[in-house]
ROLUMNU-574058 format. One line per 10 residues: number of its first residue (from 1); their letters; for each residue x, y, z of C-alpha. Coordinates in Angstrom, 2 decimals, always signed. Layout:
N
NUM> A> X/Y/Z ~ ...
This chain:
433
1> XXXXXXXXXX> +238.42/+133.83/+111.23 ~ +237.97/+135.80/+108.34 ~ +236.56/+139.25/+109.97 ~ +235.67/+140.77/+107.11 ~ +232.74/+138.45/+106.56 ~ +231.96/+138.10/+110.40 ~ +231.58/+142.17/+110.32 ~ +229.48/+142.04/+106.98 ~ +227.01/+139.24/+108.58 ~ +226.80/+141.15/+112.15
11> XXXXXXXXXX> +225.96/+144.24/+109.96 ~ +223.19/+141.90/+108.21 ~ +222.08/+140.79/+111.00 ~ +221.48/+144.34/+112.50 ~ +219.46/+145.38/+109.66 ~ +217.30/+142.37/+109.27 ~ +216.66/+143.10/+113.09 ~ +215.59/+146.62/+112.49 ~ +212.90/+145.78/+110.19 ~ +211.88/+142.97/+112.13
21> XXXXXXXXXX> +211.04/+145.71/+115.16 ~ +209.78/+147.89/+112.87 ~ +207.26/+145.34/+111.90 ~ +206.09/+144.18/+115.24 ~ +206.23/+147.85/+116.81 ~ +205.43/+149.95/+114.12 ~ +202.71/+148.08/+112.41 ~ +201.75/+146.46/+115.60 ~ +202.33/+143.17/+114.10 ~ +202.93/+139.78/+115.54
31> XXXXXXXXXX> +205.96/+137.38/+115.93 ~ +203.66/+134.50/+113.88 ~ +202.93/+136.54/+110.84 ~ +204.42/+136.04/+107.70 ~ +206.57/+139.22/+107.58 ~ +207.83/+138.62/+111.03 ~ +208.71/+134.70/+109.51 ~ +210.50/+135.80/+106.79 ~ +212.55/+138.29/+108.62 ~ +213.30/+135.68/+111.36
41> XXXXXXXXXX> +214.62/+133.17/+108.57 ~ +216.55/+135.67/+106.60 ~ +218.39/+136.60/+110.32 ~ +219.17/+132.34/+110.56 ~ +219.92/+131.60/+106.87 ~ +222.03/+134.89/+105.72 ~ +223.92/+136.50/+108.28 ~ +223.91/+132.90/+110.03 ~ +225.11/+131.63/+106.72 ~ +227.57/+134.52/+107.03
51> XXXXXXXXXX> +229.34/+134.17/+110.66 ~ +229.10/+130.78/+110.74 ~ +230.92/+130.91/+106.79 ~ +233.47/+133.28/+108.41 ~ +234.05/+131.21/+111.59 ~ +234.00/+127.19/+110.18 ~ +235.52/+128.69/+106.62 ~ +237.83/+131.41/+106.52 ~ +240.07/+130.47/+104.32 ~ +237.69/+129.74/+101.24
61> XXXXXXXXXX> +238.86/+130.31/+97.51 ~ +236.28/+132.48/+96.67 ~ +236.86/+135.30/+99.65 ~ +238.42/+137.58/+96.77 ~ +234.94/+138.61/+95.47 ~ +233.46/+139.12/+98.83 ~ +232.72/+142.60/+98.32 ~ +230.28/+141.27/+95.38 ~ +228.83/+138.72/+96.67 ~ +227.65/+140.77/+99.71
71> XXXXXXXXXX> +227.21/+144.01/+97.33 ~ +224.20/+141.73/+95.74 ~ +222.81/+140.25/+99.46 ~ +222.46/+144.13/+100.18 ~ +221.03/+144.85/+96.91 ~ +218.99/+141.83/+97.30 ~ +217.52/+142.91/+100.50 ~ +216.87/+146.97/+99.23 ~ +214.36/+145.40/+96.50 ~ +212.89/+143.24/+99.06
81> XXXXXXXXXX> +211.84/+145.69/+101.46 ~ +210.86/+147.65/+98.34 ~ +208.52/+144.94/+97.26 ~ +207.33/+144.70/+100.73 ~ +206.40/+148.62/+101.29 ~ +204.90/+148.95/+97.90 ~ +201.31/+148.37/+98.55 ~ +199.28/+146.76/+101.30 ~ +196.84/+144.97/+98.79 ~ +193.63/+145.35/+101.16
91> XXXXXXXXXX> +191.64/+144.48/+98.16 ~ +192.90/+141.97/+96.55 ~ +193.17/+139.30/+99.98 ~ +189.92/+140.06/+100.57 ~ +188.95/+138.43/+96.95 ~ +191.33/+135.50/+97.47 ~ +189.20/+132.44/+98.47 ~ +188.88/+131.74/+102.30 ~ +187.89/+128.56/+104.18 ~ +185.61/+128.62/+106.93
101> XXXXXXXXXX> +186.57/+130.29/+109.87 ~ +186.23/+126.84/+112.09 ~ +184.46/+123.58/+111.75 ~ +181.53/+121.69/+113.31 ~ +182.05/+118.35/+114.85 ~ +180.94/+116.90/+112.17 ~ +183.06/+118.68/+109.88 ~ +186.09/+118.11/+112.01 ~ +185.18/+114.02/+111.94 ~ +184.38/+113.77/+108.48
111> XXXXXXXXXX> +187.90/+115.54/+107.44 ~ +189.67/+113.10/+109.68 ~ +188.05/+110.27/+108.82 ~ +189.18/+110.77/+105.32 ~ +192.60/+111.54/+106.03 ~ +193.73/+108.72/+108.15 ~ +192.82/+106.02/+105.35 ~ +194.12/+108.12/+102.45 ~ +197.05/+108.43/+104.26 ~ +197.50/+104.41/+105.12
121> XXXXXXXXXX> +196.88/+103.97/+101.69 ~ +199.74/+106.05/+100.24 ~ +202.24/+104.68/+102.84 ~ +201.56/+100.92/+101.94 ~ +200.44/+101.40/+98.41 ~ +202.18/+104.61/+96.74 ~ +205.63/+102.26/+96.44 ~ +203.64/+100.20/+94.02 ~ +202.88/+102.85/+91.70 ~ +205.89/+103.68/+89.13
131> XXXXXXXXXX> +208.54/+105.52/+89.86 ~ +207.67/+109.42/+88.57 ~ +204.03/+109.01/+90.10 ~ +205.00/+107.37/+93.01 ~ +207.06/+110.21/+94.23 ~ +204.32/+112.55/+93.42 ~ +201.71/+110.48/+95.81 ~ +204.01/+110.30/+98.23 ~ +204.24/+113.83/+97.92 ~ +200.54/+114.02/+98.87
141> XXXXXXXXXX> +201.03/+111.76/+102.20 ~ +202.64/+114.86/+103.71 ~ +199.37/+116.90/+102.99 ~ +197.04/+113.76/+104.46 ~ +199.63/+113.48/+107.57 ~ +199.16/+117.40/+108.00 ~ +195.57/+117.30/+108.05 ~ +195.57/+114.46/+110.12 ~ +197.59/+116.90/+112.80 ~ +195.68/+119.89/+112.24
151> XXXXXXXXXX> +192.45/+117.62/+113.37 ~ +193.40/+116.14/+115.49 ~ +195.06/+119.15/+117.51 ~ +191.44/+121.11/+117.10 ~ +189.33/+118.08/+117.99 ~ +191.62/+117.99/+121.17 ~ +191.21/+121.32/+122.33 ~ +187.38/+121.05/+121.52 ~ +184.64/+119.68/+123.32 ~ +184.86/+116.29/+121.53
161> XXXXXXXXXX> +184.42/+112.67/+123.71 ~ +188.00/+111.27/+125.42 ~ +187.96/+108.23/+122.85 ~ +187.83/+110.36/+119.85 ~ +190.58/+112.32/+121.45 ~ +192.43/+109.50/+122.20 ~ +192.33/+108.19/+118.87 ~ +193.24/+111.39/+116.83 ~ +195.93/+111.53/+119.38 ~ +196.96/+108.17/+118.38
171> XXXXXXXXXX> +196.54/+108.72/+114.87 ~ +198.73/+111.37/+114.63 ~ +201.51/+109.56/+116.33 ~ +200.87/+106.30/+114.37 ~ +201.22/+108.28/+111.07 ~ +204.63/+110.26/+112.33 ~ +205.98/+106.96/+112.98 ~ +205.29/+105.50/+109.87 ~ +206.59/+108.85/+107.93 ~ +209.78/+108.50/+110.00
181> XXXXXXXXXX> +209.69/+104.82/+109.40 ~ +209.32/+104.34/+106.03 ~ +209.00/+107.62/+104.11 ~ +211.67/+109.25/+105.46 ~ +211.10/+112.61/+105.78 ~ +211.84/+114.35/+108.92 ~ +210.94/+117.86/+107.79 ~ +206.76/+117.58/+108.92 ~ +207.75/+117.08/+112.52 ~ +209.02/+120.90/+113.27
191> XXXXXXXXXX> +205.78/+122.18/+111.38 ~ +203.47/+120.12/+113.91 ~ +205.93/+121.40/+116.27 ~ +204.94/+124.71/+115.77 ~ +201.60/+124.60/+114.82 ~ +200.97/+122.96/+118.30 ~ +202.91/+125.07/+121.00 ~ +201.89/+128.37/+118.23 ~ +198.41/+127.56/+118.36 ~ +198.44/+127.08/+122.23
201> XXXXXXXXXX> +199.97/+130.60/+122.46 ~ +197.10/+132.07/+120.44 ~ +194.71/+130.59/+121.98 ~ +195.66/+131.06/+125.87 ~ +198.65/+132.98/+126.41 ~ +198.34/+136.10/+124.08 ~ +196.74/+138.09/+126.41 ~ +198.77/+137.40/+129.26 ~ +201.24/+139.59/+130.78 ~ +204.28/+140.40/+128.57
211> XXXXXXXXXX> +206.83/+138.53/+130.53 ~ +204.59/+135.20/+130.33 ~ +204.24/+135.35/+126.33 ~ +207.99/+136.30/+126.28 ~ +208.80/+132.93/+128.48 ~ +206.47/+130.73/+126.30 ~ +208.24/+131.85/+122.61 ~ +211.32/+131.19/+124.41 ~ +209.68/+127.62/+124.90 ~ +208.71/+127.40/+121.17
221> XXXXXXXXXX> +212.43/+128.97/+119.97 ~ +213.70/+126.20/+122.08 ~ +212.15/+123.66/+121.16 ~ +212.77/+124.15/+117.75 ~ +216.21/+124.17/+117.96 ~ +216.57/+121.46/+120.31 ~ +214.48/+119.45/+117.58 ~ +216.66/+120.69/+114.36 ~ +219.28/+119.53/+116.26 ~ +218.39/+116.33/+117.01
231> XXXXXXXXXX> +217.07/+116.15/+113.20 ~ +220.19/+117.13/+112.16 ~ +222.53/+115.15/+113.92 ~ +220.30/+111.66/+113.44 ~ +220.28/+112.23/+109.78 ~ +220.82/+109.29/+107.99 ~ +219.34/+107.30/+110.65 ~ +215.99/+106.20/+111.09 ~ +213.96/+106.88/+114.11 ~ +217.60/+107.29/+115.98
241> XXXXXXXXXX> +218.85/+109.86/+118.44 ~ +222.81/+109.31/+118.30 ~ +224.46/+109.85/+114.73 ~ +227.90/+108.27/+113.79 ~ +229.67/+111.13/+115.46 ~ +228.29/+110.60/+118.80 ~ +225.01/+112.04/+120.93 ~ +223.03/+114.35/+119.66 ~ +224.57/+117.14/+121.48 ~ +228.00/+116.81/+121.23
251> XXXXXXXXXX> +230.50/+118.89/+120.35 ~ +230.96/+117.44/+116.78 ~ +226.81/+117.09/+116.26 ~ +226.62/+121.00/+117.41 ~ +229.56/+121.71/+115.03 ~ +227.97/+119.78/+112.61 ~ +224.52/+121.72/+112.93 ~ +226.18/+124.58/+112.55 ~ +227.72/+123.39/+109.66 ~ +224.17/+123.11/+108.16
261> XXXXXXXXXX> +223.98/+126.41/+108.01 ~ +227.63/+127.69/+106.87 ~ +227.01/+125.73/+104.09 ~ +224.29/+128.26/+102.56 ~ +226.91/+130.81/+102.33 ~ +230.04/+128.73/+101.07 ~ +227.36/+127.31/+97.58 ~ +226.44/+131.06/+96.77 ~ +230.02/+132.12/+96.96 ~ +230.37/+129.64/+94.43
271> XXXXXXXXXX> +227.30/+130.69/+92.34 ~ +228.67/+133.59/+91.91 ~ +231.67/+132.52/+91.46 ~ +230.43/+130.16/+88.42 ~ +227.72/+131.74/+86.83 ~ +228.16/+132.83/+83.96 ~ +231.71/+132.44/+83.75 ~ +231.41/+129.41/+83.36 ~ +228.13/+128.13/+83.03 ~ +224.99/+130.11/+81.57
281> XXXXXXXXXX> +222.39/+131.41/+83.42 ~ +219.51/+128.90/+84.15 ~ +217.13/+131.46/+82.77 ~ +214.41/+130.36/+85.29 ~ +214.53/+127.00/+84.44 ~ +215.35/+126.33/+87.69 ~ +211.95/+127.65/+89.42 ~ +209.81/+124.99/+86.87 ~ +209.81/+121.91/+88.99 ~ +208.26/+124.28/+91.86
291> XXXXXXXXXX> +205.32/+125.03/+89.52 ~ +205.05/+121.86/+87.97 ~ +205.71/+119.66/+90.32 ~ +202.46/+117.63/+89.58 ~ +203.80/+116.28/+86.45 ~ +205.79/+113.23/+86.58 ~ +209.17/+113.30/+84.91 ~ +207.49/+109.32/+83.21 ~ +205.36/+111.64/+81.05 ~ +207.83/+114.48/+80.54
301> XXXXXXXXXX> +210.72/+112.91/+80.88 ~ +213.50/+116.56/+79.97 ~ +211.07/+118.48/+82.57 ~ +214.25/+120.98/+84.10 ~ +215.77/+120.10/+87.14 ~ +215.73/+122.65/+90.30 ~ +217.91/+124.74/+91.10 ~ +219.19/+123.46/+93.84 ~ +219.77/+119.63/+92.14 ~ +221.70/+121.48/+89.10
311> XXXXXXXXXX> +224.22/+123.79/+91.85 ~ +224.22/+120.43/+94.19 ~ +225.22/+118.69/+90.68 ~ +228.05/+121.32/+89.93 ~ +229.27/+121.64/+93.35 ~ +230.57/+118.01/+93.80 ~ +230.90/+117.31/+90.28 ~ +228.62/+114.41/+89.98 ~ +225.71/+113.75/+88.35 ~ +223.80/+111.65/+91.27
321> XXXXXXXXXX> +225.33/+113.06/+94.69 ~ +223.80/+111.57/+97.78 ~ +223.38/+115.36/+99.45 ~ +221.24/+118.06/+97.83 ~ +222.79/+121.79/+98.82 ~ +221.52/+125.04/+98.97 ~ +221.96/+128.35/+97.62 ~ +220.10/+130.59/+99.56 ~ +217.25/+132.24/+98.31 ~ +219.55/+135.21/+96.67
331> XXXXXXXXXX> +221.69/+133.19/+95.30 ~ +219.45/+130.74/+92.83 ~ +217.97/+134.04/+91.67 ~ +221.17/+134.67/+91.15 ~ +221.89/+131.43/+88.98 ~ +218.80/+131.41/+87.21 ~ +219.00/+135.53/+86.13 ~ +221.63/+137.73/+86.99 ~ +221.87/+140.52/+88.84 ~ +218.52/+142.35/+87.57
341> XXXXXXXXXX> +217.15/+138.77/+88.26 ~ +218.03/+139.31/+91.97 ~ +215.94/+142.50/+92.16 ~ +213.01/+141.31/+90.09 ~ +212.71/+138.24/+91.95 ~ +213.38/+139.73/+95.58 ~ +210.60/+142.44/+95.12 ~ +208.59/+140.28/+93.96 ~ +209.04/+138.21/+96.73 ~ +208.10/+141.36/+99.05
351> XXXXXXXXXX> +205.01/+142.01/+97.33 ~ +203.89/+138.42/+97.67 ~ +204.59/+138.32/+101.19 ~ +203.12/+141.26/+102.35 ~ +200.32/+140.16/+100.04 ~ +199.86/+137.06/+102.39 ~ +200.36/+138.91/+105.50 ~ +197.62/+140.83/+104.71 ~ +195.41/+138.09/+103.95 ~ +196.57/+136.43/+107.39
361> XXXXXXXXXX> +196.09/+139.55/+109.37 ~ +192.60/+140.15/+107.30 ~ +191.56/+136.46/+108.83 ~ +193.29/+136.69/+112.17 ~ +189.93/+135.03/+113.36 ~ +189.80/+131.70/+110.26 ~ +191.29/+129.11/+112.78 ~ +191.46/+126.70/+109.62 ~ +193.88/+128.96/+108.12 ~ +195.66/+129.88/+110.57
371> XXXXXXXXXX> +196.42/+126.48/+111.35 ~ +197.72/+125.46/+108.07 ~ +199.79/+128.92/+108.27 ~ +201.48/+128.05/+111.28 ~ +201.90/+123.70/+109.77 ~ +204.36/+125.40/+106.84 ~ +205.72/+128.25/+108.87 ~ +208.84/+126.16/+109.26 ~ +208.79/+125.57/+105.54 ~ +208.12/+129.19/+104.57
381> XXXXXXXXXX> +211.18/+130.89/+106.88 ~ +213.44/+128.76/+105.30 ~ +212.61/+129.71/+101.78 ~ +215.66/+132.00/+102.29 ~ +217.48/+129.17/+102.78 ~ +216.91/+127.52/+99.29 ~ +215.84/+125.82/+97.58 ~ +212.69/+127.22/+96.64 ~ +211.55/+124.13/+95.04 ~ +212.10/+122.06/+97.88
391> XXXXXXXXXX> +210.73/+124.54/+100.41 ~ +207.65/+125.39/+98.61 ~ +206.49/+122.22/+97.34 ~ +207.11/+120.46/+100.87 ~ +205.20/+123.26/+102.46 ~ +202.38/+123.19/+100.17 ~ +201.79/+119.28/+99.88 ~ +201.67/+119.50/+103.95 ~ +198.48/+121.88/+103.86 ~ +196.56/+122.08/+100.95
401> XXXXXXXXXX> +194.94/+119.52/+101.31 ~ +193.55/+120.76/+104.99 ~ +193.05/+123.82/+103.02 ~ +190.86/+121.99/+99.96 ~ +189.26/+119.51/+102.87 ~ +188.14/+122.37/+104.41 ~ +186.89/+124.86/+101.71 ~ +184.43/+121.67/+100.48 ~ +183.18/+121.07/+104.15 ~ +182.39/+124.66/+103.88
411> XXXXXXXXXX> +180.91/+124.91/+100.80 ~ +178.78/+121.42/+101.53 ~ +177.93/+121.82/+105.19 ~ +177.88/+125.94/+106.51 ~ +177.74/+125.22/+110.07 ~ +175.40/+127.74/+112.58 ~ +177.20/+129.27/+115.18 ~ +175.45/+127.50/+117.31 ~ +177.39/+123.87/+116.07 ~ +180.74/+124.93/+116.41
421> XXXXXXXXXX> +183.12/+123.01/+118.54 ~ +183.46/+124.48/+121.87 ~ +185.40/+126.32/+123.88 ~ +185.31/+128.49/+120.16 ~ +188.39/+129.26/+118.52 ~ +187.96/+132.37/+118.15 ~ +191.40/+134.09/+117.90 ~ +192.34/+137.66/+118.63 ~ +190.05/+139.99/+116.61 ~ +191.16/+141.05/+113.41
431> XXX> +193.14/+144.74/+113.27 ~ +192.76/+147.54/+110.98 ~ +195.54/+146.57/+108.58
């Protein structure tokens, strides 16, 4: 075991952890906010990254520059919590655009009713549309299959008739299946995951005694990592729960999970180890497909690749591998500037998250948003994870268009009081933030 790194990831760990209390007992936050998120996927994607590295890896080839490469995770995570105690921006996430707070039956229908046949469309149809724009459609079937969820979870827990219920029930299911079955993507079902048992806690166990909303986030931590496991270990077959190794929790799938997550810290070793030695900085080319994602690479054809795609391209020395590697969040701001690029880009990051928790926190009461918060939580704590085209586009496509659905029933229909599904949704009042 190489103990140097174990130490230097317990010592990560510890840190993360102190900021993470400080958080929820300090500034009274909560464990589904997005500072408490981040925090929680930094802990599981660095220091995890780090023992697991020093456990599964010990004997790597680039252990000689250890003390850098954790010099600039410390460095890393000092502008972070810079950018994240800067400023509270009260003002300006009270100007960002907000959707209504819940919707009427109608509302709730009409949004439905829209998403299951856009959604059937894309799954038989988008293959038929060429290649560059295909991908991009079937991009948007994760945003019609979250909506779909997010519905159909509120229209359950609302006052709606047991055939409707049954049928966005059914829906739901019907459209995982066929995302499992023929889109392949495994990544929405931890997001609905969440968003369900989250929302449930929110809604009816938040005021309970501590010991009962300790016992149900137990429930949602395990069933998250009973499900990444399973993901994990059936990947590469569809709709299966044993992989080639054996069950699903065996020795060599829980070695393998765990492997997942080594991983992260073995390809930024390397980044630093490569860049710029001997390969120039990316220069931020990396970050372009997150922003531009829209545009097929049929009408701009030398659009850059992401980060991730250009390290996974490196790492095994091919120019199509079958497996796409990250780098950790540090480490493709790493690749793409340096050094200084690390603290730009990791107080930057602070701001913008404590930008959005303050939004959040501002809105406690928008169920809508909150929803679609808690859909690409998943998506958002493993941003640290890399990479961040990946993670942000993937958690985007899943809820903006909830998000847009919702803002024009809004803006079209502004329900009374008076027509709003019931039991309301009102969550826990908003704080003084």
């Amino acid at each position: 075991m190489d103990e140097t790194l174990f130490t230097f990831g317990i010592l990560t760990f510890f840190v993360a952890a102190i900021f993470l209390l400080v958080y929820l007992y300090v500034e009274k936050g909560t464990v589904f906010d997005p500072i408490a998120i981040s925090w929680a996927g930094f802990i599981i994607f660095v220091p995890g990254g780090m023992i697991t590295a020093a456990i599964y890896s010990p004997n790597r080839y680039t252990k000689p520059i250890l003390g850098y490469t954790t010099g600039i995770i410390f460095l890393g995570v000092f502008a972070y919590v810079l950018g994240l105690y800067s400023g509270r921006f009260k003002r300006l996430a009270r100007k960002i655009p907000t959707p209504t707070p819940t919707l009427s039956s109608f509302q709730l229908i009409a949004i439905w009713s829209m998403a299951v046949p856009c959604f059937l469309a894309i799954a038989f149809g988008g293959s038929y549309l060429p290649g560059g724009l295909a991908t991009v459609v079937q991009g948007l079937s994760m945003g019609f299959l979250g909506t779909i969820a997010l519905t159909s979870l509120m229209g359950i827990l609302s006052r709606q008739g047991f055939f409707l219920k049954v049928a966005m029930a059914a829906s739901t299911i019907g459209c995982t299946y066929l995302v499992l079955r023929f889109v392949f993507s495994r990544r929405p079902l931890i997001g609905m995951m969440v968003a369900t048992l989250a929302f449930f806690y929110r809604e009816k166990v938040i005021r309970r005694p501590l010991v009962v909303r300790l016992a149900f986030l137990a429930v949602i931590l395990g069933s998250g990592l009973v499900l990444g496991q399973v993901l994990a270990a059936t990947r590469g077959a569809r709709l299966g729960i044993v992989n080639e190794q054996g069950d699903a929790f065996g020795n060599a799938a829980l070695r393998q999970f765990m492997g997942g997550i080594q991983i992260n810290w073995v390809v930024y070793e390397y980044i630093i180890d490569q860049f710029p030695e001997s390969r120039p900085y990316l220069m931020g080319s990396g970050y372009v497909p997150a922003f531009l994602f829209w545009i097929p690479r049929s009408i701009w054809p030398d659009k850059p690749d992401a980060s991730g795609w250009v390290i996974t391209q490196m790492y095994y020395n091919e120019s199509r591998p079958e497996n796409n590697l990250a780098p950790i969040f540090v480490g493709e701001a790493y690749c793409n500037f340096g050094v200084l690029g690390v603290v730009v880009v990791l107080f930057i990051t602070g701001k913008f998250v404590r930008l959005l928790n303050t939004y959040l926190v501002t809105n406690s009461h928008n169920q809508v948003l909150w929803l679609a918060w808690l859909l690409a939580s998943p998506d958002f704590a493993s941003e640290w994870r890399g990479d961040f085209t990946s993670m942000t586009v993937q958690g985007l496509l899943r809820v903006i268009v909830f998000l847009g659905l919702a803002l024009l029933m809004g803006t079209l229909f502004r329900p009374q009081i008076q027509s709003m599904p019931q039991p309301g949704y009102r969550l826990y009042s908003p704080r003084n933030y």
